[in-house]
C-alpha positions as protocol buffer text, in pm:
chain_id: "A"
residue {
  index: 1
  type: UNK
  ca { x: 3608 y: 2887 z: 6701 }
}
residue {
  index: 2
  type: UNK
  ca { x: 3583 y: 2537 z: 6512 }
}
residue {
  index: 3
  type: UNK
  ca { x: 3227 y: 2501 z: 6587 }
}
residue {
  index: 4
  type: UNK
  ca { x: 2995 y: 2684 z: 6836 }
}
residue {
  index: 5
  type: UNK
  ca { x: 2638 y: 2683 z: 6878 }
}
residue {
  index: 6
  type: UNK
  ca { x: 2296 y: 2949 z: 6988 }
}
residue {
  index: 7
  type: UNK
  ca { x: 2030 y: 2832 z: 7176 }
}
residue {
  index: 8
  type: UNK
  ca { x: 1792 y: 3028 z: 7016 }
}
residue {
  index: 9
  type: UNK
  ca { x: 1783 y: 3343 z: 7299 }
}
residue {
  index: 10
  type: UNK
  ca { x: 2143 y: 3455 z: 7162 }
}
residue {
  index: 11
  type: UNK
  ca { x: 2323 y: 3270 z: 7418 }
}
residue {
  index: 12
  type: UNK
  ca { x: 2523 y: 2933 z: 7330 }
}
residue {
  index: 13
  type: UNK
  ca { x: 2799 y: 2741 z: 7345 }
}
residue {
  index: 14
  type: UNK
  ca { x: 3176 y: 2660 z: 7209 }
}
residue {
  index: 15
  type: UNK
  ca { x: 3180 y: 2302 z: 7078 }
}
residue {
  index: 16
  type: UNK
  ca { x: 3500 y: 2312 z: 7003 }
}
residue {
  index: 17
  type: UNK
  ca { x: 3747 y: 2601 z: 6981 }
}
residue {
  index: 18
  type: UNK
  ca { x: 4086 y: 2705 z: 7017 }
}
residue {
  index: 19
  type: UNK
  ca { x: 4200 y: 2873 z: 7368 }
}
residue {
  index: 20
  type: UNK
  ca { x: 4339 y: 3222 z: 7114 }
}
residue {
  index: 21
  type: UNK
  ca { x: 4628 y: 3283 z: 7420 }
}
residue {
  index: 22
  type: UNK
  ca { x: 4829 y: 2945 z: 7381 }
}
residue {
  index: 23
  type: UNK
  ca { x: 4638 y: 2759 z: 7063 }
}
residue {
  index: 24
  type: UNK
  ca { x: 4496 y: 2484 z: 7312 }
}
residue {
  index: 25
  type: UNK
  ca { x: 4158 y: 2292 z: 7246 }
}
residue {
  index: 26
  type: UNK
  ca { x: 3867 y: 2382 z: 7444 }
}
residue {
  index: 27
  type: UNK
  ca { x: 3477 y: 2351 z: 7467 }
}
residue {
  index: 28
  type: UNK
  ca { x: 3226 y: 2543 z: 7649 }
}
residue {
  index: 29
  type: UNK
  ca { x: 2958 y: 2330 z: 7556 }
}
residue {
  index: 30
  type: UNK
  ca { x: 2728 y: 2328 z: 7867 }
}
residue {
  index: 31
  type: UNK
  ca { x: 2837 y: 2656 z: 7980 }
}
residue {
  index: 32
  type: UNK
  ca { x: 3188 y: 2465 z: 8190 }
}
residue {
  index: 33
  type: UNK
  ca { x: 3471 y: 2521 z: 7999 }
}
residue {
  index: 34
  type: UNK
  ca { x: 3685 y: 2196 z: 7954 }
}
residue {
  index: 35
  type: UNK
  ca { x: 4026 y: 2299 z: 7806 }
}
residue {
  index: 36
  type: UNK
  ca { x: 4335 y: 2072 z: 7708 }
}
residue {
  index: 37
  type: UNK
  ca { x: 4716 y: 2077 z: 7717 }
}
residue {
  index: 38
  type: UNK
  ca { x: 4748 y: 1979 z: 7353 }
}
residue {
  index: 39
  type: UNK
  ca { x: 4852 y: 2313 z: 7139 }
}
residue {
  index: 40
  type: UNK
  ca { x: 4639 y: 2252 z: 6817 }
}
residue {
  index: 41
  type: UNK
  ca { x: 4746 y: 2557 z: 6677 }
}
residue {
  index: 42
  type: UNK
  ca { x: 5100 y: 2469 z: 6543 }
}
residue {
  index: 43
  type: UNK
  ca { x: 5050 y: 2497 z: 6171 }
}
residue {
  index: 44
  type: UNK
  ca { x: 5015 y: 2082 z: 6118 }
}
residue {
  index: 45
  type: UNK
  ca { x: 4684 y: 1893 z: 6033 }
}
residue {
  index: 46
  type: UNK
  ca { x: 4495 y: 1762 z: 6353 }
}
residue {
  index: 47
  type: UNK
  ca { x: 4168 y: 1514 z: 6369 }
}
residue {
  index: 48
  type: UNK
  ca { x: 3995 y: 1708 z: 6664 }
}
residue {
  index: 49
  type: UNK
  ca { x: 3699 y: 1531 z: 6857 }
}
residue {
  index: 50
  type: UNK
  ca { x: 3434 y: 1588 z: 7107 }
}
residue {
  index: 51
  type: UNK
  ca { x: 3241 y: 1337 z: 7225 }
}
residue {
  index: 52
  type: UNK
  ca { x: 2929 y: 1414 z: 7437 }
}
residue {
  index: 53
  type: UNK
  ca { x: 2761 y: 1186 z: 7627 }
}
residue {
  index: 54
  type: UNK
  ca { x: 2477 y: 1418 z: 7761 }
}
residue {
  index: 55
  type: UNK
  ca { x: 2668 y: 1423 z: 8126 }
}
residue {
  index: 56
  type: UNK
  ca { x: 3038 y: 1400 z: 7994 }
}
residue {
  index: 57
  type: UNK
  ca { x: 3224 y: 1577 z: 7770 }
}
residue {
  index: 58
  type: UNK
  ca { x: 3579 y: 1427 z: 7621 }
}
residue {
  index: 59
  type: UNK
  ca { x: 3831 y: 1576 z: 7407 }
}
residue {
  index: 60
  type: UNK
  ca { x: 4045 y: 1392 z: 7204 }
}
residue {
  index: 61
  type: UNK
  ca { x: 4298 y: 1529 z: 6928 }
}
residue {
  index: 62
  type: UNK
  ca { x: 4451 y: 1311 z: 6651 }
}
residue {
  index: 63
  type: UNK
  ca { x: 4306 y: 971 z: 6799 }
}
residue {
  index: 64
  type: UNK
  ca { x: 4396 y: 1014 z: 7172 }
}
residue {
  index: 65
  type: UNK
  ca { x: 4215 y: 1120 z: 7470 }
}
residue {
  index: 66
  type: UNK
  ca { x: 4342 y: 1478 z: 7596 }
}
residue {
  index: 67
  type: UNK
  ca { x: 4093 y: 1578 z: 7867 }
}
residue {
  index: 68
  type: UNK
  ca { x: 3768 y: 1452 z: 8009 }
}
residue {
  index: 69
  type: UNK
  ca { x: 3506 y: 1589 z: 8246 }
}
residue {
  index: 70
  type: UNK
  ca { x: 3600 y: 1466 z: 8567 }
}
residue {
  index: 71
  type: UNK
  ca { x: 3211 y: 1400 z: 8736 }
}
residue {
  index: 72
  type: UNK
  ca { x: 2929 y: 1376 z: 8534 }
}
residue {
  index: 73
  type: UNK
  ca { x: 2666 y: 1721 z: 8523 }
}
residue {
  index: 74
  type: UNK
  ca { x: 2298 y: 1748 z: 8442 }
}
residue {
  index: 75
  type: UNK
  ca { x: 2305 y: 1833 z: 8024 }
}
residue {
  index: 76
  type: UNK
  ca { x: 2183 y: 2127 z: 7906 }
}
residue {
  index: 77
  type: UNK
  ca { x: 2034 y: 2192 z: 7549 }
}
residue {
  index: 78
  type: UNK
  ca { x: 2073 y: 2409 z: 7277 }
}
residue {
  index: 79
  type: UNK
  ca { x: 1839 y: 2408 z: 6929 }
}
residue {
  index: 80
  type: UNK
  ca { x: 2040 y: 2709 z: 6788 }
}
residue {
  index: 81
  type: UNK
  ca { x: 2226 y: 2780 z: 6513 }
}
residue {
  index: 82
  type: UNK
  ca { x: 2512 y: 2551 z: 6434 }
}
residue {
  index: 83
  type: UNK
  ca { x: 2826 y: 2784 z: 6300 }
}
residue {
  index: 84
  type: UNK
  ca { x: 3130 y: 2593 z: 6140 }
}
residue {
  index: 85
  type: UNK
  ca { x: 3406 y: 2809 z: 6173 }
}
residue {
  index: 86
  type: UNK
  ca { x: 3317 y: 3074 z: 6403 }
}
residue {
  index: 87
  type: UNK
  ca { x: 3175 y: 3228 z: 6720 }
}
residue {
  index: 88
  type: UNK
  ca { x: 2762 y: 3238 z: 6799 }
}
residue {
  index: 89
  type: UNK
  ca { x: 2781 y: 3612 z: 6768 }
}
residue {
  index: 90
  type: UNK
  ca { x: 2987 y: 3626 z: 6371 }
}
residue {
  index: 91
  type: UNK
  ca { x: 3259 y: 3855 z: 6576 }
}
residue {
  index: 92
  type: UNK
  ca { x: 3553 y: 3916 z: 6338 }
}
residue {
  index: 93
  type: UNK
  ca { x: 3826 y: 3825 z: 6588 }
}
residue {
  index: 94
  type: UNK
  ca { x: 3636 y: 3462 z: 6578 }
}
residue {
  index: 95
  type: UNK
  ca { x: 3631 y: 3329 z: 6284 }
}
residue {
  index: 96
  type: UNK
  ca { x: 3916 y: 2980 z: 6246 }
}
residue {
  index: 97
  type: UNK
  ca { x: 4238 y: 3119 z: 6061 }
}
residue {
  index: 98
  type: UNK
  ca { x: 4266 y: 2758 z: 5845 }
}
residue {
  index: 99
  type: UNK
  ca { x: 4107 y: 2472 z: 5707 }
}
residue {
  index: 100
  type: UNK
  ca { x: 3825 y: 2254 z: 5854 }
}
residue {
  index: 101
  type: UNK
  ca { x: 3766 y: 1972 z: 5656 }
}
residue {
  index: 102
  type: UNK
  ca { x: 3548 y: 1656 z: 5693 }
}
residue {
  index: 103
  type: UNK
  ca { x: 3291 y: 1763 z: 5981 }
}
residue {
  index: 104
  type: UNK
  ca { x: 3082 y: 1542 z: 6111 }
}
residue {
  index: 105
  type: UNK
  ca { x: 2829 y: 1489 z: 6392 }
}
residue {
  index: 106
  type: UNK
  ca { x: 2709 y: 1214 z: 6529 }
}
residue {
  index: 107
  type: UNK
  ca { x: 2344 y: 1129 z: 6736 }
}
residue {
  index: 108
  type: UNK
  ca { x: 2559 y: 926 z: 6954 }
}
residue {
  index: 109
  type: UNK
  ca { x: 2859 y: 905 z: 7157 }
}
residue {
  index: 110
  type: UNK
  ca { x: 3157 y: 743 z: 6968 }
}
residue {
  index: 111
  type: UNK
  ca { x: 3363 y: 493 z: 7154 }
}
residue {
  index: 112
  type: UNK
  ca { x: 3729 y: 508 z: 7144 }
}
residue {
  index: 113
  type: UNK
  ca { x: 3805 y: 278 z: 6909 }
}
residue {
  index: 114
  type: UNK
  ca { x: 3588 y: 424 z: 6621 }
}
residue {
  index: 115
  type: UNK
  ca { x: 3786 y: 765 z: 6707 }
}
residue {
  index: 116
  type: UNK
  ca { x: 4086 y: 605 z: 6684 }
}
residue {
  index: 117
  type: UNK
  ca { x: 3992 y: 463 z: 6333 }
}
residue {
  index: 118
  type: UNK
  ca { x: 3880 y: 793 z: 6228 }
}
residue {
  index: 119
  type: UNK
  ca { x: 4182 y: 974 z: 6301 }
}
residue {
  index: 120
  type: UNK
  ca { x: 4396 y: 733 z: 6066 }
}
């Protein structure tokens, strides 16, 4: 997990996290999982994004787009916990084997050209 998420009834979601069978980037935010084709796991430094709209969810990974929702969905919420670095739960096999550096959230939805300047 990079960053996951209760919503208060021990439930919650994946923000971000890392598909553990081939190192991909995923989210389960919303309860959907949304996974890519880019392997994040390949021992070099990746800028990982997900932007949220509140009906679509995008993931990009050093500055480009990998995956999108392809429809929009009605949003769900979540007013949890927020856990850098591991799973809802705390479950040992969970917790990110690296370093996370330089989170940040945002109250809106960033375009593409202000993740493409963050990931310089």
């Amino acid at each position: 997990m990079i960053v996951s998420q209760t919503d208060g009834t021990g439930f919650g979601s994946t923000w971000l996290g890392i598909d553990p069978t081939d190192g991909k980037l995923i989210t389960n935010l919303c309860f959907f999982e949304l996974a890519s084709e880019k392997v994040i796991t390949n021992g070099q430094w990746h800028h990982v994004v997900l932007v949220w709209n509140g009906y679509r969810r995008s993931l990009y990974v050093d500055g480009q787009e990998v995956i999108s929702d392809p429809s929009d969905f009605n949003a769900l919420s979540a007013t949890g916990d927020l856990y850098i670095g591991t799973s809802k739960a705390l479950d040992a096999g969970a917790f990110f084997s690296g370093l996370i550096d330089d989170v940040r959230i945002y109250n809106v939805a960033l375009t593409v050209e202000q993740i493409e300047a963050l990931a310089k």
